[in-house]
C-alpha beads as a LAMMPS data file, in Angstrom:
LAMMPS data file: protein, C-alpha beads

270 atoms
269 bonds

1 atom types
1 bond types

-500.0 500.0 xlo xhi
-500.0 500.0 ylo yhi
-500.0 500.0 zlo zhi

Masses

1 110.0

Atoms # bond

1 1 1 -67.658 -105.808 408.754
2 1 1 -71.223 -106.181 409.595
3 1 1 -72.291 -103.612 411.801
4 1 1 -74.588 -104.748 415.125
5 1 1 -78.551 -104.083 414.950
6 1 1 -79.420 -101.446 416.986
7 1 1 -81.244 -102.176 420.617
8 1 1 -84.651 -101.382 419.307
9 1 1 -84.676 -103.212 415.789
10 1 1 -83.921 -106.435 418.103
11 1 1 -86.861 -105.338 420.545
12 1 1 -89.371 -104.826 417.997
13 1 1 -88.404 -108.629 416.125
14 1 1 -88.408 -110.263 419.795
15 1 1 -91.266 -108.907 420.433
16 1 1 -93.348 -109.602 417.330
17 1 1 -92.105 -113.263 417.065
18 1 1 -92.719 -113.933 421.163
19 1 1 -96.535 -113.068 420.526
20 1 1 -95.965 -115.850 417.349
21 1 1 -97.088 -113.374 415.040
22 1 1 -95.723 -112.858 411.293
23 1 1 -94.684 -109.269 409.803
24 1 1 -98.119 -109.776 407.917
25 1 1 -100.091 -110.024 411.790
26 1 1 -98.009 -107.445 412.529
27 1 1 -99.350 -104.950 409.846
28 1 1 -102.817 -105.776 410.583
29 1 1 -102.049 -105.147 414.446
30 1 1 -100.579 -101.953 413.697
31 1 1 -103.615 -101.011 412.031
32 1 1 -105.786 -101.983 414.721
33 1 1 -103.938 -99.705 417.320
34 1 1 -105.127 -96.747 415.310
35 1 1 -107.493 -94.349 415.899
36 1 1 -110.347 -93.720 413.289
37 1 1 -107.991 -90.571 411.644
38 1 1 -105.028 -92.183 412.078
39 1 1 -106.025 -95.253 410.015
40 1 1 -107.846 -93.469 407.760
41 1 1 -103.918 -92.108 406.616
42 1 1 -102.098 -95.266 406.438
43 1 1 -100.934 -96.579 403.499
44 1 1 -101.312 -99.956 402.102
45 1 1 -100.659 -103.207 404.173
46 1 1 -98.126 -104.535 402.101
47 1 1 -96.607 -100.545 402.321
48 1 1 -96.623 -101.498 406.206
49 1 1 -95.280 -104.785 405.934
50 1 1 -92.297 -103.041 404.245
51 1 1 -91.719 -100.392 406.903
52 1 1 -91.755 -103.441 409.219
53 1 1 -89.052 -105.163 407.763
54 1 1 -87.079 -102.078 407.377
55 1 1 -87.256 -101.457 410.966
56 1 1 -86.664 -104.870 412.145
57 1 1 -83.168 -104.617 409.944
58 1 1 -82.692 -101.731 411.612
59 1 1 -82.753 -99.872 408.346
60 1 1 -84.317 -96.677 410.109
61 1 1 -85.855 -96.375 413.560
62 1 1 -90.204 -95.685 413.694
63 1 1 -91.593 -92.497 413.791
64 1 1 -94.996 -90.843 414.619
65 1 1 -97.734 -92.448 413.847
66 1 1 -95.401 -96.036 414.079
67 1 1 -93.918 -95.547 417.053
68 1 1 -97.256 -95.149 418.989
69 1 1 -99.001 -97.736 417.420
70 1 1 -96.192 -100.312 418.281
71 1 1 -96.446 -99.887 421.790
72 1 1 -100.318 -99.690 421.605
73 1 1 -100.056 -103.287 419.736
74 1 1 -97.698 -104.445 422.392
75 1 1 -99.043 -103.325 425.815
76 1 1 -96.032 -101.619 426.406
77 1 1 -94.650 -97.665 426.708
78 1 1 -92.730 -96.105 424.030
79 1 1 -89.251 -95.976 426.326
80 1 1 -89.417 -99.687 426.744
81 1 1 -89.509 -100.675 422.841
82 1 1 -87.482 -97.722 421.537
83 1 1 -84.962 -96.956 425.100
84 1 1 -80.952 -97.681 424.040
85 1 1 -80.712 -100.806 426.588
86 1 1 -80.718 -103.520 424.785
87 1 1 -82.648 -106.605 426.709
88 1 1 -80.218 -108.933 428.656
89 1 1 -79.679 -112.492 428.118
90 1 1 -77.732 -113.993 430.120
91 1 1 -75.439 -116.981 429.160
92 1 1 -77.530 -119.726 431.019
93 1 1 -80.475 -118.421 428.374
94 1 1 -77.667 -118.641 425.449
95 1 1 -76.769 -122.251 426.166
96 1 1 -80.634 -123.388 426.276
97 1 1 -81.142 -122.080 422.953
98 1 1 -78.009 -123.653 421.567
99 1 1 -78.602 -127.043 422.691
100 1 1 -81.692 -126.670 421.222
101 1 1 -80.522 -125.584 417.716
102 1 1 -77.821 -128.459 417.419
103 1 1 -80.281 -130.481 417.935
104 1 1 -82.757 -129.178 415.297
105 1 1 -79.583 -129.002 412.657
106 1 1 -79.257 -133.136 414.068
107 1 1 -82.434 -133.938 412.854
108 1 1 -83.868 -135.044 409.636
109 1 1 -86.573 -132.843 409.255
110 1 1 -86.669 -129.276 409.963
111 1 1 -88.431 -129.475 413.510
112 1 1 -88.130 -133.019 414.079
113 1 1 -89.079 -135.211 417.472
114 1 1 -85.903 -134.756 419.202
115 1 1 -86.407 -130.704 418.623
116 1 1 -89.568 -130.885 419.931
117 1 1 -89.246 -133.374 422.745
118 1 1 -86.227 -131.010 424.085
119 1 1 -88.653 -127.836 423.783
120 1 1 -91.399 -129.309 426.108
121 1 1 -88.926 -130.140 428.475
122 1 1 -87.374 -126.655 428.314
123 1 1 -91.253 -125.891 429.396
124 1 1 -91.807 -128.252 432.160
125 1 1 -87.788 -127.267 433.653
126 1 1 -88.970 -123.172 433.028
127 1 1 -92.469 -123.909 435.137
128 1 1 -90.879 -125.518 438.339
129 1 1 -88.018 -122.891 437.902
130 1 1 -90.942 -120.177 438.313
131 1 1 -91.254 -120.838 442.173
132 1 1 -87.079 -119.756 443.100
133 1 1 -86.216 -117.445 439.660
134 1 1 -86.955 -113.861 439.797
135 1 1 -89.261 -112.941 437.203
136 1 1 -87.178 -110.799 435.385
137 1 1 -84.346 -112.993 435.100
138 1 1 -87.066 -116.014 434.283
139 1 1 -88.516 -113.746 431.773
140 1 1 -85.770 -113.502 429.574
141 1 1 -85.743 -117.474 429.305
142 1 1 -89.032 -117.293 428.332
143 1 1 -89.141 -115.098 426.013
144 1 1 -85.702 -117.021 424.168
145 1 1 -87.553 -119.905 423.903
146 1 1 -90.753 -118.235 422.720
147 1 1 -88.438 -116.651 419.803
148 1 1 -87.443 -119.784 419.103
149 1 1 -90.771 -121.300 418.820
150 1 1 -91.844 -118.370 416.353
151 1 1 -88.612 -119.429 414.239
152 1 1 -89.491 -123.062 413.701
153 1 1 -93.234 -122.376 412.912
154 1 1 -91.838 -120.554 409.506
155 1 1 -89.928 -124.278 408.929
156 1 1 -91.495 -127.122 406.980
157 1 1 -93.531 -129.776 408.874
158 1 1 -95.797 -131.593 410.120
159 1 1 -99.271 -131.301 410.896
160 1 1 -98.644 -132.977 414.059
161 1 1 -95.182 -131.336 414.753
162 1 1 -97.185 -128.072 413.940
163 1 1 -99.578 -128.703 416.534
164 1 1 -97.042 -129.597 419.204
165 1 1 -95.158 -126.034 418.436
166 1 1 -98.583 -124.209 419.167
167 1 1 -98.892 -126.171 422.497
168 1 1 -95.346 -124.934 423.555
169 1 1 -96.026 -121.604 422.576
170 1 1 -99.033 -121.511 424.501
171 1 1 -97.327 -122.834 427.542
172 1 1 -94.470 -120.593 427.435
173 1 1 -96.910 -117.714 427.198
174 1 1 -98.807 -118.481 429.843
175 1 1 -95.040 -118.549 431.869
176 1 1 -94.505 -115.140 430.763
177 1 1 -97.752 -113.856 431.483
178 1 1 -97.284 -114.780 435.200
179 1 1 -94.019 -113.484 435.755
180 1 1 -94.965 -110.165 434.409
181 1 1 -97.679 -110.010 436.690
182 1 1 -95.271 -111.011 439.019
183 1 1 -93.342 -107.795 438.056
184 1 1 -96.657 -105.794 438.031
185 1 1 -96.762 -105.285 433.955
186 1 1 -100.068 -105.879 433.501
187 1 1 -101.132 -104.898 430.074
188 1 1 -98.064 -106.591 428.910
189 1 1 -99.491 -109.693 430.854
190 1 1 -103.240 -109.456 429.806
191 1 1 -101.453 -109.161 426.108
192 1 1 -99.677 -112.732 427.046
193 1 1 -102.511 -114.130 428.619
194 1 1 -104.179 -113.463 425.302
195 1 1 -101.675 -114.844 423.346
196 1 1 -101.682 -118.616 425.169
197 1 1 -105.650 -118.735 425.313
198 1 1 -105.630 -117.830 421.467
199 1 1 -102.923 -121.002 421.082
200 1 1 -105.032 -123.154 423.408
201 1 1 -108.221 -122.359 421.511
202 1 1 -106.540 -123.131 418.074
203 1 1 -105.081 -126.584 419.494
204 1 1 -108.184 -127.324 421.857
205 1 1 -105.944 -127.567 424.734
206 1 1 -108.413 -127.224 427.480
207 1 1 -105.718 -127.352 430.161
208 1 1 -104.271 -124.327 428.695
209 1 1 -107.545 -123.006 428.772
210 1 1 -107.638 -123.495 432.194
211 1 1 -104.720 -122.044 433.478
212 1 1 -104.946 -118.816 431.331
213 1 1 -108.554 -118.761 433.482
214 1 1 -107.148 -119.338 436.490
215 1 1 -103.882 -117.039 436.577
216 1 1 -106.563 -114.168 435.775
217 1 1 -108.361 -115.058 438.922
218 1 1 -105.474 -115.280 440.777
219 1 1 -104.508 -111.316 439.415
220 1 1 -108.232 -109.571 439.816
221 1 1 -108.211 -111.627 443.507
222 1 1 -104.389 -109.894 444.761
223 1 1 -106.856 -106.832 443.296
224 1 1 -109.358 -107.599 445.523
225 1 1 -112.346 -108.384 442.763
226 1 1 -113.286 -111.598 444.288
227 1 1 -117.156 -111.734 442.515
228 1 1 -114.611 -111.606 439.457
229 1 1 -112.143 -114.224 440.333
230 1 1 -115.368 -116.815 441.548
231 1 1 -116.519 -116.570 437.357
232 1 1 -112.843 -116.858 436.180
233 1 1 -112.752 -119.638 438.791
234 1 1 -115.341 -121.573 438.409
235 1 1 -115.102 -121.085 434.202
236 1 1 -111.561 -122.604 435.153
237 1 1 -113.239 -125.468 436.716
238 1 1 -115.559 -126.292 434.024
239 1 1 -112.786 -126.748 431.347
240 1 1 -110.151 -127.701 432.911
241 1 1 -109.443 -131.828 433.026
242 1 1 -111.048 -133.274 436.484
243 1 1 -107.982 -134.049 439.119
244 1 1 -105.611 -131.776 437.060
245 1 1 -103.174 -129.497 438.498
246 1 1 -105.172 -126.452 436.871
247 1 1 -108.563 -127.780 438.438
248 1 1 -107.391 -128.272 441.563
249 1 1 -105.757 -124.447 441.382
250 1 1 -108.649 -123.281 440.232
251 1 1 -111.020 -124.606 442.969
252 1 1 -108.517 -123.126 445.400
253 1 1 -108.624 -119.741 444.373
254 1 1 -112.905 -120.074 444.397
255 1 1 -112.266 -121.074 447.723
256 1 1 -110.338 -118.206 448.471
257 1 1 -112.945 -115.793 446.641
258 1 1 -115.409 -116.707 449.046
259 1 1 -113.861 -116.717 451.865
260 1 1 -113.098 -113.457 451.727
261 1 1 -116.785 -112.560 450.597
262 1 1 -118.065 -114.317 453.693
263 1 1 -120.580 -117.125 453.807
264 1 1 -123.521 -115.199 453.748
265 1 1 -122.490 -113.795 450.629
266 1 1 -122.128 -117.520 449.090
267 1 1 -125.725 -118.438 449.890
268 1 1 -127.636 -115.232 448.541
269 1 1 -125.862 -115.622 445.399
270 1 1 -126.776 -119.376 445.573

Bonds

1 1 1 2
2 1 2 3
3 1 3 4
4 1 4 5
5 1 5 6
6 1 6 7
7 1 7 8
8 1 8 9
9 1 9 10
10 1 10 11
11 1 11 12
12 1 12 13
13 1 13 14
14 1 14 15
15 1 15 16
16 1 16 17
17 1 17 18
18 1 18 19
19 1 19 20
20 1 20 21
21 1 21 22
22 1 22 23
23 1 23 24
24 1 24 25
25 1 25 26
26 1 26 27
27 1 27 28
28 1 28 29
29 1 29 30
30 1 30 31
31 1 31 32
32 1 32 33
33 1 33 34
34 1 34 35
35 1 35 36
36 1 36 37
37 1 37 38
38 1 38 39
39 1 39 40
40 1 40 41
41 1 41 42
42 1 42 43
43 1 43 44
44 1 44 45
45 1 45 46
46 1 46 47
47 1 47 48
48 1 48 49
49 1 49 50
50 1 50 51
51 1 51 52
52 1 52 53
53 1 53 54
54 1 54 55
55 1 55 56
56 1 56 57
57 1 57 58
58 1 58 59
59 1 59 60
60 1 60 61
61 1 61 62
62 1 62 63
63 1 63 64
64 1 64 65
65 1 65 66
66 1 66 67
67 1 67 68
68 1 68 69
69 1 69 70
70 1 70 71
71 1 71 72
72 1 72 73
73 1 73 74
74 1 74 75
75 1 75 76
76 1 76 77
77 1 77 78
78 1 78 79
79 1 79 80
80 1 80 81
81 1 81 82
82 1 82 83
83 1 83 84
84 1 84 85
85 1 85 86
86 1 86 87
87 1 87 88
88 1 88 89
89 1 89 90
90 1 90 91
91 1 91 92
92 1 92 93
93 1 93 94
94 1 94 95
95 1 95 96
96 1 96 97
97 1 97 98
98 1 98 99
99 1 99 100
100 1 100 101
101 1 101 102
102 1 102 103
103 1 103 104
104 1 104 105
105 1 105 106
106 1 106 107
107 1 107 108
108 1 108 109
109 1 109 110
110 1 110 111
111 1 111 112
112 1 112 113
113 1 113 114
114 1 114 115
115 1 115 116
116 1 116 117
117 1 117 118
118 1 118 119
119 1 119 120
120 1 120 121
121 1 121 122
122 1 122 123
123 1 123 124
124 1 124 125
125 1 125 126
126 1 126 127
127 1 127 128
128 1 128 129
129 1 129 130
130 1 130 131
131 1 131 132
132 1 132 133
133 1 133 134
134 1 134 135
135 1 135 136
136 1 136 137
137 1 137 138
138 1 138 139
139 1 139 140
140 1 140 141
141 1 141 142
142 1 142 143
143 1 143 144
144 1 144 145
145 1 145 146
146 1 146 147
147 1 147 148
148 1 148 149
149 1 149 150
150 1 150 151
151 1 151 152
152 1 152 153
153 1 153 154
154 1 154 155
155 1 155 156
156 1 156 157
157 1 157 158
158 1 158 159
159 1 159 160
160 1 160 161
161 1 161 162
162 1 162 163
163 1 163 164
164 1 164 165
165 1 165 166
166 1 166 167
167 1 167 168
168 1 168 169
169 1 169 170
170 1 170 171
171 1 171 172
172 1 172 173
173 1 173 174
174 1 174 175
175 1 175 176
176 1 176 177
177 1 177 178
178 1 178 179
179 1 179 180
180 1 180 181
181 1 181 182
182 1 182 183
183 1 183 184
184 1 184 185
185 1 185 186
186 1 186 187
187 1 187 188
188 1 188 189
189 1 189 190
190 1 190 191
191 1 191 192
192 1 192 193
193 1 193 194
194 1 194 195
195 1 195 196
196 1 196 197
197 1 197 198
198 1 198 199
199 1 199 200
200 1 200 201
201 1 201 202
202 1 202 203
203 1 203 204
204 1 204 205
205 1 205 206
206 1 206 207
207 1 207 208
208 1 208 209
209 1 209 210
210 1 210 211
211 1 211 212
212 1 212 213
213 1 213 214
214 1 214 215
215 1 215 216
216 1 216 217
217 1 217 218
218 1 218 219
219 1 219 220
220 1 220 221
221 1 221 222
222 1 222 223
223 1 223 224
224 1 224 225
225 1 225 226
226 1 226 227
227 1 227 228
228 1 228 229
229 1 229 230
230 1 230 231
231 1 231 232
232 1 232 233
233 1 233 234
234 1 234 235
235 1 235 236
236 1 236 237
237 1 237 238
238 1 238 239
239 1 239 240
240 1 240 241
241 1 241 242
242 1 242 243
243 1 243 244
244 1 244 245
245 1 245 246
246 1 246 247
247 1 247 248
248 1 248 249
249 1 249 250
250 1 250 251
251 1 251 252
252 1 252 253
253 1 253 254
254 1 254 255
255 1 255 256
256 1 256 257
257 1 257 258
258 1 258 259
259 1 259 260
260 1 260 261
261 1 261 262
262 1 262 263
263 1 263 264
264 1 264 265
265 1 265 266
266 1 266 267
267 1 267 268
268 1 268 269
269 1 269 270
């Protein structure tokens, strides 16, 4: 009988493949979180890349330096990667993915139109689900579909179909960075936030581009920066698409900005 992976092997593969990274980004993040010492002790990449598929299989759990320097590369604490619950996911999450599977296996090609067509409207049914889902519970969509978008990326295809897979993934990062703001996470959410502008920067998606602008200003402005959220604002402004959801957002929360700086304000910095 084959024996269940533990909570935190599952965490730690969910979480690399939700960012879209491989075990070999994963190494090279790992090594990044360390301090000047620490690094200087690692072993080899491809020794890391090992240890990562070992703990991903649930072979052996991380220890010191690893376990730090997994939760540095993720924005998150050590109780949240390596604590025994194992994430949720509720049925409703199960289904989506399933649909979307039988309909990748239906398809002639290993991604395929009807794959992809089905995973941007999983996006657009996940963003006007954001205004009456609790974040958590929205969250855990998310992040299924993200783990299925870091699946298909390793299948053959298509520039094109390639392309369209970076989009979603963008997208559905961007979704996950708001509702963990929503839930107050914030490096977890700056670490999202990264993510999608990275995606929309690789695809030249300048609406994404936009909106990863824009949900920043609307964070530092709940925070009360509001010189802050006018640049991430107006930045907004200038790449987003004119008459687009994300420029008209992003104009909004300017105006907001300064009107709470006062007009006065506006005109010396004019």
């Amino acid at each position: 009988m084959v024996s269940e992976l533990p909570a935190w092997a599952v965490r730690l593969r969910a979480e690399r493949r939700t960012r879209l990274w491989s075990q070999k980004d994963m190494a090279r993040r790992l090594v990044e979180a360390a301090d000047d010492d620490v690094r200087a002790r690692l072993p080899s990449r491809e020794s890391i890349v090992r240890r990562i598929k070992a703990y991903e299989a649930g072979h052996n759990q991380p220890d010191d330096p690893y376990r730090l320097l997994y939760a540095r590369a993720f924005s998150l604490s050590e109780n949240e990667l390596f604590g025994d619950a194992l994430r949720n996911v509720g049925s409703e999450s199960d289904d989506e993915w399933s649909a979307l599977e039988l309909a990748r296996r239906a398809s002639a090609t290993e991604v395929g139109r009807e794959t992809l067509e089905r995973l941007e409207l999983a996006v657009d049914d996940l963003a006007v689900a954001y205004h009456g889902t609790p974040p958590r519970e929205l969250l855990i969509r998310v992040r299924r579909h993200l783990d299925y978008v870091s699946q298909l990326l390793d299948a053959k295809k298509t520039l094109a179909e390639h392309r369209r897979l970076l989009v979603t993934g963008g997208w559905l990062s961007l979704i996950a960075a708001t509702c963990l703001i929503d839930l107050h996470r914030f490096p977890a959410a700056a670490a999202r936030l990264r993510t999608a502008a990275q995606l929309a920067e690789e695809t030249e998606h300048r609406e994404i581009t936009a909106w990863c602008l824009e949900t920043e200003a609307w964070q530092v402005l709940t925070e009360g920066d509001y010189r802050r959220t006018l640049a991430l604002s107006q930045a907004a402004q200038h790449v987003a698409p004119r008459s687009s959801a994300s420029y008209i957002q992003a104009t909004a929360q300017e105006g907001g900005a300064w009107a709470r700086l006062g007009g006065p304000g506006r005109r010396a910095m004019r």
